[in-house]
C-alpha positions, 0 to 999 in steps of 0.5 A: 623583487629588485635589487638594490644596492641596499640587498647586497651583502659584503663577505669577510673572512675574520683573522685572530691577532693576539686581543684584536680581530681583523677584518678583510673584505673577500666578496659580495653576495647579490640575491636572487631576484625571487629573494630565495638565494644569493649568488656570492663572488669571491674575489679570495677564498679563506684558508679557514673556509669561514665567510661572514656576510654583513649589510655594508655600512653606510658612509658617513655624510661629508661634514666640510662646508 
């Protein structure tokens, strides 16, 4: 198995604010070239010790002509 960018994985830690959540980027995960695991890489470690991983949005296509 080869990784692609498309494998990776974006690690969130979630922070209540009153009605609103915030969202803040802490890592990555890459996986394991035999697809049974992920290394993760943190770059903060939250106080919570919750971590999201999420498929990373793609960008938007650039509309200016």
């Amino acid at each position: 198995m080869t990784n692609t960018n498309s494998d990776i994985m974006i690690a969130y830690t979630i922070r209540d604010a009153g009605e609103t959540k915030h969202w803040d980027r802490v890592g990555a995960a890459f996986p394991h070239k035999d697809g049974q695991g992920f290394d993760v890489v943190l770059d903060a470690l939250p106080v919570s010790g919750r971590i999201t991983l999420r498929v990373p949005l793609e960008k938007p296509a650039d509309t200016q002509q």
